[in-house]
N, C-alpha and C positions, 0 to 999 in steps of 0.2 A: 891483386886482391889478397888482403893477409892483414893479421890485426884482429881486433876485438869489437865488437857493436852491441848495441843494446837496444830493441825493438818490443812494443807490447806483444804483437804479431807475427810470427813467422811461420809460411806458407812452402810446405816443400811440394812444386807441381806446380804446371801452370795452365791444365784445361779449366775446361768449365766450372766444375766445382774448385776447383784452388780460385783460380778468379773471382771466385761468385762469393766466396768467403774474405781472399781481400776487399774488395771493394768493398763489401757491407760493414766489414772493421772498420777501412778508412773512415768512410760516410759519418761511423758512429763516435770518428774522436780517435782510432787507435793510429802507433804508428806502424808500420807494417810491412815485412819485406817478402817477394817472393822469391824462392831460388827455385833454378830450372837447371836439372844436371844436362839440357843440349842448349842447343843455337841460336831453336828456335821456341815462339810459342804457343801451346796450344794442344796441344798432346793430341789424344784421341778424336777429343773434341772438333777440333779441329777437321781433321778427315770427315768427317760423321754429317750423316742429314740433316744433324740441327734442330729434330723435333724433341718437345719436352711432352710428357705425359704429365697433366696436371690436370685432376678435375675438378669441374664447377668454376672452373679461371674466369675472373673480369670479361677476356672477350668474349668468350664463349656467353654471359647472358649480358655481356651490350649487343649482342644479336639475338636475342631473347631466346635463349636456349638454357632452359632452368631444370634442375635437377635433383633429384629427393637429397637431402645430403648423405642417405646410408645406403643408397645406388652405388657409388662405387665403391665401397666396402663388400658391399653383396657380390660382387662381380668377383671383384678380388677374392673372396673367402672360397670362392667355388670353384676359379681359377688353380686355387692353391690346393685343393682337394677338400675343403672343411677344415684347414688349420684354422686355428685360434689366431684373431690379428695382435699382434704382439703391439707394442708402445712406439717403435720405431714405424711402423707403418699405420698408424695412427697419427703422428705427429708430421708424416710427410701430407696428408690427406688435409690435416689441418692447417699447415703453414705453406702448401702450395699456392694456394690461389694468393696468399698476402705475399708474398715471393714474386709475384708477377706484379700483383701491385706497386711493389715497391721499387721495381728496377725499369715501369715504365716510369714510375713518378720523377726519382733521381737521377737516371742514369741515362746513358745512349744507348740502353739496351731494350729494341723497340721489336715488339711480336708483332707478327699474323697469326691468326687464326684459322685453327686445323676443323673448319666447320662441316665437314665432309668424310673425314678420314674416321672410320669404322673400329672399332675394336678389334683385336684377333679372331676374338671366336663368338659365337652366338650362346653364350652363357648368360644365367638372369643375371640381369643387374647391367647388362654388356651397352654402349650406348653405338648411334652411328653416326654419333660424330660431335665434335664441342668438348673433348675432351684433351686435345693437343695443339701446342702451336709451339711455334717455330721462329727464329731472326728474320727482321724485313732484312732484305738486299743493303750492302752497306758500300759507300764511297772509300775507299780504300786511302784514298789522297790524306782522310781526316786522320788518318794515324803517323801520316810525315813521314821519318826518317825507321819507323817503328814498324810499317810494313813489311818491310825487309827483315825484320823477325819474328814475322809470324807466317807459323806452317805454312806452306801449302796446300791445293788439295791434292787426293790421293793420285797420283798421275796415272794409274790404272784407269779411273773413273771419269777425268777431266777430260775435257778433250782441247787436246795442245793446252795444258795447264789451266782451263777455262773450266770453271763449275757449271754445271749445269741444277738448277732447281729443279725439284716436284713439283708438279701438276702443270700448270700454263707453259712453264716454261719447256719442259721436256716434251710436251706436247706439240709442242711449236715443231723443235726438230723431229720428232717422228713424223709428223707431216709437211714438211719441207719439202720433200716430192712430188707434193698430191694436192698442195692448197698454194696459190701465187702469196696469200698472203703470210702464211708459215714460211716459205722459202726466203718473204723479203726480211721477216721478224730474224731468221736465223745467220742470215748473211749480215745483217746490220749487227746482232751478238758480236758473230765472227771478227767483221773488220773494228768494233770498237776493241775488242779484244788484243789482235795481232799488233792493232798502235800503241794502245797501252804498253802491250809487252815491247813492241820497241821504244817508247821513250821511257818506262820508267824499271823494265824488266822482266815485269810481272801483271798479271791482269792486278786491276784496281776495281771491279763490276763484284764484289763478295758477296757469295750465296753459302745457302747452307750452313754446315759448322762453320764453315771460313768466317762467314758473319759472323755467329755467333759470339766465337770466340776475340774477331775485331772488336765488336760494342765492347766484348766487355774490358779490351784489352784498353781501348779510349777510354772505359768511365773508371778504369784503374789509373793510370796516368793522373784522370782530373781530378782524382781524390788524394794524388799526392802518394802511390802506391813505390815502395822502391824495387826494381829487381836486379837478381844476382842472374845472370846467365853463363854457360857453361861449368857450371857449380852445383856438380854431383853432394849428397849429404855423407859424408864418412861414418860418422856415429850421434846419436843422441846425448847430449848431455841430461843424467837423468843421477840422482841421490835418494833416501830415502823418502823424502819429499813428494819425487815425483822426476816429471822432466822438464827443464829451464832452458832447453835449448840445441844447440847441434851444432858441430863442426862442419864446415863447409871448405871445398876441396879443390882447387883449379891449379893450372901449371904455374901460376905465380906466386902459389904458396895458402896458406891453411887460414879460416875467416872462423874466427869463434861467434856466434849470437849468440846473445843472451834472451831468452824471449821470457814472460810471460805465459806463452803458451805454445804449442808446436802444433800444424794441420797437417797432417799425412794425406796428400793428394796426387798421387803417383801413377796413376793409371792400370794396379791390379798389376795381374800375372802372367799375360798372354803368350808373352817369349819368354821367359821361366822355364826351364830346358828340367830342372829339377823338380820343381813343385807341380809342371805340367805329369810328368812323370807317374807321382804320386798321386791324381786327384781326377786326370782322363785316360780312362780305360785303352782307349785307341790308342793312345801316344805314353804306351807306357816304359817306350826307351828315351821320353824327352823326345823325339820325333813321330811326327806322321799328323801334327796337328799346326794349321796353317791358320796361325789369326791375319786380319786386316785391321790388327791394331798393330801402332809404331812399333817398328824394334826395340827402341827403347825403352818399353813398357817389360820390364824383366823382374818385377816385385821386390822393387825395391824399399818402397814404402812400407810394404806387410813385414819386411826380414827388420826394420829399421822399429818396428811396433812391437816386434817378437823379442828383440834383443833387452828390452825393459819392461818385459811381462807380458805383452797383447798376445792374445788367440788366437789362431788362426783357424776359422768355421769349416769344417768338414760335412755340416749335417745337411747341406743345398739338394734339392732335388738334380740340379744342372750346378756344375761349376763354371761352367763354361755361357755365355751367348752365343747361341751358334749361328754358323752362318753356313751356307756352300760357296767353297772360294773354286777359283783356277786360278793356275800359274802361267803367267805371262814372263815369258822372257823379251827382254826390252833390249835397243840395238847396243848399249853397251854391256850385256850380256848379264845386269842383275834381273834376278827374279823376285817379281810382285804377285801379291794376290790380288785378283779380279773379283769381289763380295756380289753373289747373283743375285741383286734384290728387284729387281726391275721385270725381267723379259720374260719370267719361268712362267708367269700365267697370262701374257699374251697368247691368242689363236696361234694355233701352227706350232707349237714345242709339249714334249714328255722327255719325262723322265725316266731315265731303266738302268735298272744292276747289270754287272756285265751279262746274266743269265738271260738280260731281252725284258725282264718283266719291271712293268710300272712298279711304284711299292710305294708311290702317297701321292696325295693332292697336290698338282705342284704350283697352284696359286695361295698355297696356304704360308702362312709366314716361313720368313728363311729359318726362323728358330726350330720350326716345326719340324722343314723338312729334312734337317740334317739330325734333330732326335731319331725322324721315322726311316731314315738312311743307317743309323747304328743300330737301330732295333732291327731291321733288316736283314743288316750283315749276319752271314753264320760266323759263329766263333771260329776263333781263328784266323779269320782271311781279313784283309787290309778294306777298310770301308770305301767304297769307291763307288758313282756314278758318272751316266752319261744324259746329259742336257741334248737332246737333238731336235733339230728346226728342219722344216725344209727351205727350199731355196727362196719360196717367196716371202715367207717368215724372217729370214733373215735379212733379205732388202730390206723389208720393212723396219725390223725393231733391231736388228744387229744380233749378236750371239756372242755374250761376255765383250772381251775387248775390241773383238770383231766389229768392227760399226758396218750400222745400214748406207745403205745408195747413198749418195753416190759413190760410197769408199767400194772398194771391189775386192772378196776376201781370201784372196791368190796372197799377199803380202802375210795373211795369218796361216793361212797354210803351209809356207814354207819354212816357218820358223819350228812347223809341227805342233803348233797351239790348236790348230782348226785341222779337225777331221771329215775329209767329203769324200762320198761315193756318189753314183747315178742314181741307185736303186738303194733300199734298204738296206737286202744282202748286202749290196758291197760294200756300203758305209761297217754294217757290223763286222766284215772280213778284217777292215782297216782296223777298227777300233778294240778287234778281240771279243766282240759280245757275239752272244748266241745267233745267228743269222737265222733259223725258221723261228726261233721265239720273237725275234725282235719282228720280222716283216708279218708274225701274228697278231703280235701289239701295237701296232700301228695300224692294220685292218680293224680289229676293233677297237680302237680307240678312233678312230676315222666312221666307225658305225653308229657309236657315239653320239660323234657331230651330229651323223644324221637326224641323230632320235631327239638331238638337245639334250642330252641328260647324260652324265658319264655316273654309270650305274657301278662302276669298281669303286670311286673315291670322291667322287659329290664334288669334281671340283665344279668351281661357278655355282653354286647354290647356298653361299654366305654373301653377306653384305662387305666383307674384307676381300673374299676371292675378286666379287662383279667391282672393287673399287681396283683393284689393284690389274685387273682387264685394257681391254681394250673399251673406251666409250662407244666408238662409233659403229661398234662392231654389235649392234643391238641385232634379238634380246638376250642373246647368249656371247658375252663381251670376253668370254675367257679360251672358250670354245673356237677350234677352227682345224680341219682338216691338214694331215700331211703326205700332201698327195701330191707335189709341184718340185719336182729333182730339177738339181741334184740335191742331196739331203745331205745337212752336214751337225758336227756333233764336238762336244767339248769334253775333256774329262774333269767330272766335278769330285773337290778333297772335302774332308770334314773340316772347318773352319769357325771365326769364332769375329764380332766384332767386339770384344773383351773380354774382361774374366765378370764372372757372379760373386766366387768366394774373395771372402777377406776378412779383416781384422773382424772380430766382434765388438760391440758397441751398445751402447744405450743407446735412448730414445734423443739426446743430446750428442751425439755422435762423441762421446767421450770412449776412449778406448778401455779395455774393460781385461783386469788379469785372468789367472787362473780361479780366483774365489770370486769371480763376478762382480770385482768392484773395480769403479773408476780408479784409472793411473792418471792423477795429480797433473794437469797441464797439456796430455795427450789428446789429441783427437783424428778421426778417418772420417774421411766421407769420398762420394764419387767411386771408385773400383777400388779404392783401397777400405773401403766399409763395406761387409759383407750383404749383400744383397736385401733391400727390405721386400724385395719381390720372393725370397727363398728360395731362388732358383725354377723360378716358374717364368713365362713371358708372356703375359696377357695382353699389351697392346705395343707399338712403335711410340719411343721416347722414355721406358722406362728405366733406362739409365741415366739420361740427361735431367730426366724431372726430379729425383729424388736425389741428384747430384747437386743440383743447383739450389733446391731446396735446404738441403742442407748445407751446402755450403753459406746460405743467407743465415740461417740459423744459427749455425757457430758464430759467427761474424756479428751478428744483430747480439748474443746473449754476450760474448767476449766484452766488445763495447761497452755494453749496458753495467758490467760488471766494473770495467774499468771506472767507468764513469762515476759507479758508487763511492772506489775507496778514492776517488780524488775529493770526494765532497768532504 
């Protein structure tokens, strides 16, 4: 790779927003390359749930589920504390739903609907459910020789490299124990799985972001998309003008584009050893903050929009999306994060500081609960939790990487990932935490259960908590005793599934100098455009929704432009 090219379009990034912006160039006439500085593609994206937050979307009222149109603005304005909705989030509210339109109409990128899935929190305006949806399940065969460059999922999360889906599908295996027909639904997953992976390498069954970012990586291809892979950006080509382009970087020498315009879609800040430094309090030597976004998510797109005047937003409520991770060491001895989104608000698990004491709701989003984890902490001391289950809690639902029954969690324990005692006490001995505080919060939180009502922190008394529950476990689905040793426990880090800040931008995701005007051919969206949520997180997919929104947007206006000065 080396020489000179000339494209309407060039797309630095290749999750879901870089893709959702190629492909709508293509679609509209442009020509358009993407360059991806790894291997593979799909960035964040890819690892990721796959849900978009888009309200008042197509499926949501072909299921007749209809919605004031300033319902969720109201939600949002409350969510954000009574900020003023600025132009940028205005514009995602308005071009989401045609955003979905348009990518079932043209493209292979085909939703389910999120008909059930609850808002965060019970603020007005807050809906339960019709507000999100997600990639159907994707053939993986349909991308060829292509599949093979694109991510995987996160092997922490997979199991033997297999995605597993929300709702039916994760269900199936939680109850693969306890129902003949769950057990045969998970075995049949399993052995199509392990074939695949021996004739083609890899699972071909794509769930989650894995889809996601497949459809869109097919309906890129079919529109004639080109990419550059392992093709880091060196600099921006940028003049008084503006920016026309960028040098591009590989072992076989240097690729000038010329572009028309440049998309900065780089996936934000999350391993940014620097900028994390400056922006979270926890990790202010550049460590002690653990995203489960890619490595290679180092802000490079934001330092690439700095170097020709872009801002970088400091004023977010949250820099960060947070999450609670663990660290998993794996048999060749790297360390991953484990993102606890799943089991915190199953029956049978609390949360406690090393002191023994609860200190939030822990069916309340992961964003939630690692804010109410550094508000916790005293100054000074390293933020830290413990996630603990008992014994029949963990059969059941697993405990982080730990899997339920039939796996048996002797294999986690010796790596010292998983912590077990008989009794409370000894579990807190092992783990460092207060031993009469901890087997006092577990009495009462176990009195609790009794009463049905956990009277410290209301968990199970939102329509997110009882969704995010156990179903079967009526009428209190979050709720359940820990009273069945031995009792075992994780240690939980402050973690993140991306950054919030980045570039500032208009309502056009044009990148925007020091005097708040557009830079001439710039533009961010996805984690490298600073948050139109302002560092708040009001529901699941508010990254993905306002990534892919925008990314159509750039894409549909670029086009549309092109199109004019050819006339």
């Amino acid at each position: 790779m080396s020489g000179q090219m000339n494209v309407d379009v060039l797309v630095v990034g290749s999750g879901a927003a870089g893709l959702s912006a190629a492909v709508t160039a293509a679609l509209g006439g442009a020509s358009v390359l993407v360059a991806e500085k790894e291997s593979v593609i799909g960035g964040t994206s890819a690892w990721s749930g796959g849900w978009l937050w888009i309200p008042r979307n197509p499926l949501a009222r072909e299921e007749g589920i209809e919605e004031e149109p300033g319902a969720p603005l109201a939600y949002l304005r409350h969510e954000m504390d009574g900020e003023p909705a600025d132009a940028r989030l205005l514009a995602f509210l308005q071009y989401g739903p045609e955003m979905i339109d348009f990518f079932r109409r043209r493209t292979a990128v085909q939703f389910l609907s999120g008909s059930k899935m609850p808002d965060f929190h019970a603020s007005p305006g807050a809906a339960l459910g019709g507000r999100s949806v997600t990639a159907q399940p994707f053939d993986g065969r349909l991308l060829g020789d292509w599949l093979h460059r694109l991510r995987p999922p996160l092997e922490t999360i997979s199991l033997a490299g297999m995605g597993i889906a929300g709702g039916t599908d994760m269900a199936h295996f939680f109850n693969a124990t306890r129902s003949p027909g769950s057990a045969l639904y998970a075995i049949r997953r399993l052995l199509r799985h392990g074939w695949q992976r021996l004739r083609a390498g890899r699972g071909q069954h794509l769930v989650n972001g894995n889809a996601l970012v497949a459809r869109l990586l097919r309906s890129a291809l079919d529109a004639g998309v080109n990419f550059q892979l392992n093709a880091p950006v060196e600099r921006l080509l940028a003049d008084n003008n503006g920016v026309a382009g960028a040098i591009l970087r590989s072992d076989s020498g240097a690729l000038e584009v010329r572009a028309g315009a440049v998309i900065l879609a780089c996936g934000g800040f999350p391993h940014d050893r620097q900028r994390l430094a400056e922006n979270v309090p926890h990790a202010a030597s550049g460590y002690g903050h653990f995203s489960a976004a890619p490595p290679g998510n180092q802000g490079d797109g934001i330092r690439l929009g700095e170097a020709v005047g872009g801002q970088f937003d400091t004023s977010l409520r949250h820099a960060m999306a947070w999450a609670p991770v663990s660290r998993v060491t794996l048999a060749s001895g790297l360390q991953l994060p484990f993102p606890h989104l799943v089991e915190r608000a199953k029956p049978g698990f609390i949360a406690v500081l090393p002191n023994g004491k609860r200190f939030t709701n822990e069916a309340d989003s992961y964003h939630d609960f690692i804010a109410a984890l550094l508000d916790a902490t005293p100054p000074g001391e390293t933020p830290q939790a413990w996630l603990i289950a008992d014994g029949r809690a963990l059969r059941r639902y697993g405990l982080g990487h730990a899997r339920p029954f039939p796996f048996t969690p002797e294999a986690w324990r010796r790596t010292g990932y998983l912590y077990v005692g008989e009794t409370p006490e000894a579990l807190a001995k092992t783990c460092a935490i207060n031993p009469q505080q901890l087997t006092e919060t577990i009495a009462r939180f176990n009195g609790f259960v009794d009463q049905g009502e956990d009277k410290d922190f209301q968990r199970g008394a939102s329509a997110y908590n009882r969704a995010q529950g156990d179903a079967s476990r009526s009428p209190h689905p979050t709720l359940g005793k820990l009273s069945h040793g031995p009792f075992y426990a994780v240690r939980i880090l402050p973690g993140s599934l991306g950054s919030f800040s980045g570039l500032i931008t208009d309502e056009n995701a044009r990148v925007l100098n020091a005097q708040r005007q557009p830079i001439q051919g710039l533009f961010a969206i996805g984690n490298d455009m600073s948050s139109v949520m302002q560092g708040f997180y009001p529901s699941g997919g508010i990254t993905l929704g306002p990534a892919m929104t925008f990314g159509y947007l750039v894409g549909k206006k670029l086009s549309e432009n092109l199109n004019k000065t050819k006339q």
